[in-house]
C-alpha positions in Angstrom: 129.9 14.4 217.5 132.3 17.2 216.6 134.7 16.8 213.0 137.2 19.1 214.3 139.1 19.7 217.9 140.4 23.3 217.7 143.3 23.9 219.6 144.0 26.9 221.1 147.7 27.7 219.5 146.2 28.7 216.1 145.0 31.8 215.5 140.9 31.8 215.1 139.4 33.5 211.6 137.3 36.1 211.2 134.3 34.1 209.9 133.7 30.6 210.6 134.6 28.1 207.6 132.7 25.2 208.8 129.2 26.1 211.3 128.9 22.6 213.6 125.7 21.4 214.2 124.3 20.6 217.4 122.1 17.7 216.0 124.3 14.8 214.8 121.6 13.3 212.6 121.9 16.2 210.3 125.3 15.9 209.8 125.2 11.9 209.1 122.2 12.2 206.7 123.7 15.1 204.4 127.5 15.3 203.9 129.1 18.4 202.5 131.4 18.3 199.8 135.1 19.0 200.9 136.2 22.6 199.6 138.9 24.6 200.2 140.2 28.5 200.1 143.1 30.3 199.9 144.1 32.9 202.9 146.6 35.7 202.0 148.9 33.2 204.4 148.7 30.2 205.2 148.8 30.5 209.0 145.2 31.8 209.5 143.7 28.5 208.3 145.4 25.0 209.7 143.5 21.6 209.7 142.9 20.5 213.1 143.9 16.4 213.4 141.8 14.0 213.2 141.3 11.6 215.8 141.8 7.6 214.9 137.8 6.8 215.1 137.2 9.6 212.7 140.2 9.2 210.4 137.9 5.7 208.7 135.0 7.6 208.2 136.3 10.6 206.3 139.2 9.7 204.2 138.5 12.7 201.9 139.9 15.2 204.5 143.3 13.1 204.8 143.9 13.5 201.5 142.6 17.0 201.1 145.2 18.0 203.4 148.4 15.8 202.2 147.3 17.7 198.6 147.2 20.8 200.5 150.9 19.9 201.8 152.3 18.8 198.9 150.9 22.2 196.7 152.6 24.2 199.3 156.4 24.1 197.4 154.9 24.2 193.9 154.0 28.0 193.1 153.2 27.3 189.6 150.1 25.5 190.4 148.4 28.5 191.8 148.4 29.4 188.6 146.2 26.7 187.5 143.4 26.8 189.9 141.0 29.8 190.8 141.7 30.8 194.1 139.4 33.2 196.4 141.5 35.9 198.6 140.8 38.0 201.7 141.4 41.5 201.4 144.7 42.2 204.2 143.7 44.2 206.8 146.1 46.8 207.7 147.9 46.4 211.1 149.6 48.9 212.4 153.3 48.0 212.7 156.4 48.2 211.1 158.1 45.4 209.5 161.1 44.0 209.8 163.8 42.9 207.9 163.1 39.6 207.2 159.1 40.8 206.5 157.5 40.2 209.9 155.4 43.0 211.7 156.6 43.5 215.2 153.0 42.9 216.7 152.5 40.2 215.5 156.1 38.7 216.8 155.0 39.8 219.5 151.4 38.2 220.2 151.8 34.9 218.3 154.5 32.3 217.3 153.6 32.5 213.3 155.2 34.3 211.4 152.9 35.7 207.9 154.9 35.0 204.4 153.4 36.3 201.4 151.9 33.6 198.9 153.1 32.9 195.3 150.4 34.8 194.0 151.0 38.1 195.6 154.9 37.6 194.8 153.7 37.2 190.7 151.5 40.2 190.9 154.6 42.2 192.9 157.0 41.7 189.8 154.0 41.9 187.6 153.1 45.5 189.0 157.0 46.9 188.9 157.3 46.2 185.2 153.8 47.7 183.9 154.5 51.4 183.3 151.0 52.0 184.4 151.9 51.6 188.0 155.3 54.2 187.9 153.6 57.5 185.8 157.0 59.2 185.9 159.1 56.8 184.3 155.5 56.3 181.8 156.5 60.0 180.8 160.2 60.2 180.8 160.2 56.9 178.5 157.9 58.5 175.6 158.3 60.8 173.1 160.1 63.8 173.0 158.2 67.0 173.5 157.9 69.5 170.9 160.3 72.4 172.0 158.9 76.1 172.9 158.2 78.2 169.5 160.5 80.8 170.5 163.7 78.2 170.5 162.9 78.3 166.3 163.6 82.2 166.2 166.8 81.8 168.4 168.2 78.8 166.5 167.6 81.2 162.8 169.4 83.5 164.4 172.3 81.8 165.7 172.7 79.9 162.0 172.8 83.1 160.4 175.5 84.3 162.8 177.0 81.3 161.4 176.9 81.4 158.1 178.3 85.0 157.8 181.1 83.8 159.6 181.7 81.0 157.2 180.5 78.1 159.7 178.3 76.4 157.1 178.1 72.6 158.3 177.4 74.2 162.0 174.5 75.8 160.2 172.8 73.3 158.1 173.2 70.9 161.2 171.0 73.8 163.4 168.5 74.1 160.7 168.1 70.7 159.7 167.0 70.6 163.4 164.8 73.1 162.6 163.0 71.7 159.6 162.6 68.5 162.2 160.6 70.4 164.7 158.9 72.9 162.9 158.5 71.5 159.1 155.6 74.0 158.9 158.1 76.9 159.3 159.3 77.8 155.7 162.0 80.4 157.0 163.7 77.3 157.8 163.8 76.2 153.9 164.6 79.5 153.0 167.7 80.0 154.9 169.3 76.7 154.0 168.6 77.1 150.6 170.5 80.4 150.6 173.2 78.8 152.5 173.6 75.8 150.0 173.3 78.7 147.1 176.7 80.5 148.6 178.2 77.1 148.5 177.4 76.8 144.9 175.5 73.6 146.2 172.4 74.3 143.5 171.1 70.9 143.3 171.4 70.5 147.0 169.6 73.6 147.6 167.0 72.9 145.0 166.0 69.6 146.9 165.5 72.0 150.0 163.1 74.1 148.3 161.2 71.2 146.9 160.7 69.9 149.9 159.8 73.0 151.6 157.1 73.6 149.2 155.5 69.9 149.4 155.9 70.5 153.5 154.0 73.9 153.2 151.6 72.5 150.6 152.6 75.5 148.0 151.0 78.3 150.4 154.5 79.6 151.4 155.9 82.1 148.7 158.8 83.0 150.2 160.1 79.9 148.9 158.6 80.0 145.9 160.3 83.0 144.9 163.7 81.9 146.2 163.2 79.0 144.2 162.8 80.8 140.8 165.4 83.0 141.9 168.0 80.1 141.8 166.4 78.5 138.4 166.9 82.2 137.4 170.6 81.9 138.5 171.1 78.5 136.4 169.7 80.0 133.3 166.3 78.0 133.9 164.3 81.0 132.5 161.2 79.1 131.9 161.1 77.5 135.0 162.3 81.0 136.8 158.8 82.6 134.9 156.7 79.4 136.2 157.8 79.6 140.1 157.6 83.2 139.9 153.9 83.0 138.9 153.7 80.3 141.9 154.9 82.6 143.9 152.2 85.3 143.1 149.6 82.5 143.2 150.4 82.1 146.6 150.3 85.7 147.5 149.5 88.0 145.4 150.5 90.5 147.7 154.1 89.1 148.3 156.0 92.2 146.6 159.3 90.5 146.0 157.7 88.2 143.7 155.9 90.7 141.1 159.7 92.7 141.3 162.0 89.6 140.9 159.6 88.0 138.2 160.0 91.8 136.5 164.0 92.3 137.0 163.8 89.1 135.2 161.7 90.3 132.1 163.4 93.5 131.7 167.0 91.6 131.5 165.1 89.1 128.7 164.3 92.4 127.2 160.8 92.6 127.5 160.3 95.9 128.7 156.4 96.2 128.1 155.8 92.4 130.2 158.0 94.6 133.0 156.2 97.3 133.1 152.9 95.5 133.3 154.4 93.2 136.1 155.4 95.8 138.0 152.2 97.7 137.8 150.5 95.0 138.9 153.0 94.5 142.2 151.6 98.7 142.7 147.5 97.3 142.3 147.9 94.3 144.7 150.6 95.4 147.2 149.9 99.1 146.8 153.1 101.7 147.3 156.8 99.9 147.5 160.4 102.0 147.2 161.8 98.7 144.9 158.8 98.9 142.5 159.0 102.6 142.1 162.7 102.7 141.9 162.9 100.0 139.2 160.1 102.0 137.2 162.1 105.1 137.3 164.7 104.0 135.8 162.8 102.4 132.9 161.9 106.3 132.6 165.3 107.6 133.3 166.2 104.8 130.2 163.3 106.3 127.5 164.4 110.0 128.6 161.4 110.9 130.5 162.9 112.5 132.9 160.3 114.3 134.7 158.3 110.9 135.0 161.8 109.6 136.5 161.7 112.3 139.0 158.2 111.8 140.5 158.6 108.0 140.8 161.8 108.8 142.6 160.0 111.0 145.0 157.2 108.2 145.3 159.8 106.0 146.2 161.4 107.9 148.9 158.4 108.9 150.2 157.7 104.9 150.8 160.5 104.6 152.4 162.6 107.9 153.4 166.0 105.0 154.6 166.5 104.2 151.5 169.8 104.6 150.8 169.3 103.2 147.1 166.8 105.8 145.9 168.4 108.6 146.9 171.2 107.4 145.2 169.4 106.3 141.8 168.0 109.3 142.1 171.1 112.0 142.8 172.8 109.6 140.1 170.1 110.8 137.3 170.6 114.5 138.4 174.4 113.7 137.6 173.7 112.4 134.5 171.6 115.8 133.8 175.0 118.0 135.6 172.4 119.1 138.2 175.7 119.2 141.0 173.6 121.0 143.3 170.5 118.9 143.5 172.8 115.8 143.4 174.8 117.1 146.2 171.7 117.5 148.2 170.5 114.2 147.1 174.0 112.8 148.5 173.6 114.3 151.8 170.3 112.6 152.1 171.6 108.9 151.3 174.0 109.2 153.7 171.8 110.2 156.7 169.5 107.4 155.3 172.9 104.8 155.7 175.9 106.4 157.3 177.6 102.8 156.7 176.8 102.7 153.1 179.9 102.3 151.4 178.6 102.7 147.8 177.2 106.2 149.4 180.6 107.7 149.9 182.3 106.5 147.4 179.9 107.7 144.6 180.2 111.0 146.2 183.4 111.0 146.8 184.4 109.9 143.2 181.6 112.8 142.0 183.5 115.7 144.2 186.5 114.8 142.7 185.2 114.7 138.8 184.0 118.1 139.6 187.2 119.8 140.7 187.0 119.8 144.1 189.8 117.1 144.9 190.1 118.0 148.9 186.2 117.9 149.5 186.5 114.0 147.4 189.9 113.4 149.1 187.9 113.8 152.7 184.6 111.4 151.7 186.6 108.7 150.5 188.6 109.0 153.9 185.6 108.8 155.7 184.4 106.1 154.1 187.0 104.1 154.6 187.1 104.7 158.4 183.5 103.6 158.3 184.4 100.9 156.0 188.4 99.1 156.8 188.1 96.5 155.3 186.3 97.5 152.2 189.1 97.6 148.6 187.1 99.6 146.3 187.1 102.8 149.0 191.4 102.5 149.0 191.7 101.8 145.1 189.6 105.2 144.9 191.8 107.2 147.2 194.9 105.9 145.9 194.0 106.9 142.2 193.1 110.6 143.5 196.4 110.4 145.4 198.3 109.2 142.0 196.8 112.4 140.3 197.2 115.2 142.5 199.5 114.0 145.1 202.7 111.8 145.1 202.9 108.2 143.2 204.6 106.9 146.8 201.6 107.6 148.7 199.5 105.9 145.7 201.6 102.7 145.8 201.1 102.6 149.5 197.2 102.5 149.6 197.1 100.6 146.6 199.2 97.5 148.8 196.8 98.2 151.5 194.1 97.3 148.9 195.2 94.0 147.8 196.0 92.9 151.4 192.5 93.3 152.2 191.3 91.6 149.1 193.9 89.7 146.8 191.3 88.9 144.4 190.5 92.4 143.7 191.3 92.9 140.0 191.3 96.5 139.8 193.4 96.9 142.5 196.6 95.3 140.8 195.7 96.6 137.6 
């Protein structure tokens, strides 16, 4: 006898849950425990009814099926029990709105809805950034910006600071120190900042904390450090981060000079000299170690010492407008006019800017008679220079003593417009 009556409405499976037998002793002898699976949708498997003889004999698939009927509205159940699914084919076909394919409208009556489990693992797949890479990305941490947006924000809070924009540029390089807390340029240039704003403290904390970030290898900040204990009359701890500095580097140059500027003003000319002989071993030839050491010269009247460390020093460094000026200065001092002049000449091609250049010079034509020559530097220098006091306060003295005491007074008001807090000038 057959179990089950197909009919021919419902759609036929792909592989054949239940295989009827032929011989009906078999099947009486040996029953098979009722079992049931889950189809992607519930149209490809539907219970065929059973007739009224059969409906005594196995009451088990009745109630199999009113359990099946009655789980049908309760999606959390599916939860519960272990369910084996068929992978979907793919038909070709394209859905429409309410979720049907329009071949299978076509061809059959049933319409496919998708079960409670693929519904959970839908909602469960749009919230698991594993599925969506681009939002995985976009939702993680902040990339590290390109090295070369460090040298452009230095330069732009420079610009800042000379124009007096301070908070604009601690807020730039506290972005810095963020990003690139290996950097110490970033250190350095706030500390400086803080330092103009008489901020000490402040700027002391930055230095710490850009020596603990570089773990003491950086002595750039080192030496700025000491140079602002030096400033606040820490002399002690000025000597200690000065020789932290060296340790450092040993061939950082601005160190070995700042930590000797520092003994020679303490008056311990012999530690200075030693210093800055060792700055010459370790970092070889330098214009600001050779300079300095002429003048200790220049100061114990050897004069001819003085001279050949000048020339050393030029030599390092033929633009600098500070040696040739130390040095034309000594040949004042010895009424060498000639060589000075010359010497003159050559600091201002080294700077034509410089305003200490002409005015030194022109204030030196002047002492030496020749008022037009002086009258014409300081002129120049001030064209070069507007907004510079001392070059006016210059020319208006000459002006007082050869020329008229109106023309004086009128460069003299000039001056203290330009700087009000130049003493000199109302004096």
């Amino acid at each position: 006898m057959r179990l089950f009556s197909t009919s021919s409405s419902s759609p036929k499976p792909n592989f054949p849950l239940f295989s009827p037998s032929q011989n009906s002793k078999r099947s009486t002898s040996k029953t098979l425990p009722p079992f049931k699976t889950r189809l992607p949708s519930p149209s490809f498997l539907s219970l065929p009814p059973c007739t009224a003889n059969s409906s005594p004999s196995f009451p088990v698939l009745d109630q199999e099926a009113d359990r099946e009927d009655s789980l049908e509205p309760k999606q959390d159940t599916f939860k519960k029990v272990l369910v084996v699914r068929r992978p979907v084919m793919d038909v070709s076909g394209e859905e429409n709105d309410d979720g049907s394919e329009d071949g299978e409208a076509e061809g059959d009556d049933v319409i496919s809805k998708p079960s409670g489990i693929d519904a959970g693992l839908e909602e469960f797949a749009k919230k698991m950034p594993l599925f969506e890479p681009e939002r995985g990305e976009s939702g993680g941490t902040l990339e590290k910006p390109l090295a070369v947006n460090l040298d452009l924000s230095l330069y732009k809070a420079r610009v800042l600071a000379r124009k007096y924009r301070y908070e604009e540029a601690e807020n730039i390089l506290e972005k810095c120190i963020y990003y690139w807390p290996e950097d110490g340029r970033s250190y350095v240039t706030l500390g400086k900042i803080l330092s103009k704003q008489a901020k000490r403290t402040e700027a002391r904390a930055v230095y710490e904390r850009g020596c603990q970030a570089t773990q003491g290898e950086n002595p750039y900040i080192w030496q700025c450090w000491a140079v602002l204990e030096n400033k606040m009359g820490n002399i002690r701890r000025a000597r200690e981060l000065f020789d932290a500095a060296t340790v450092a580097d040993k061939r950082h140059i601005a160190a070995w000079h700042g930590w000797a500027v520092l003994e020679l003003k303490q008056g311990n000319v012999k530690k200075a000299r030693h210093l800055l002989a060792k700055g010459l071993k370790f970092c070889g030839g330098n214009e600001y170690v050779y300079q300095t050491l002429a003048l200790l010269e220049a100061k114990a009247n050897r004069y001819e010492q003085a001279r050949y460390l000048f020339r050393q020093a030029t030599k390092c460094n033929p633009k600098s407008c500070a040696s040739w000026l130390a040095w034309a200065q000594l040949e004042v001092q010895q009424e060498n006019n000639r060589a000075a002049r010359l010497l003159f000449e050559k600091a201002v091609q080294a700077s034509p800017k410089n305003r200490f250049a002409w005015h030194v010079w022109g204030v030196f034509e002047a002492n030496i008679g020749n008022v037009d020559m002086g009258r014409k530097l300081l002129k120049i220098g001030h064209a070069l220079n507007p907004r510079d006091p001392v070059l006016l306060q210059s020319l208006a003295l000459l002006e007082y003593k050869h020329s008229t005491a109106n023309l004086a007074r009128v460069l003299f008001r000039r001056a203290s417009e330009l700087d009000p807090r130049h003493q000199p000038v109302w004096i």
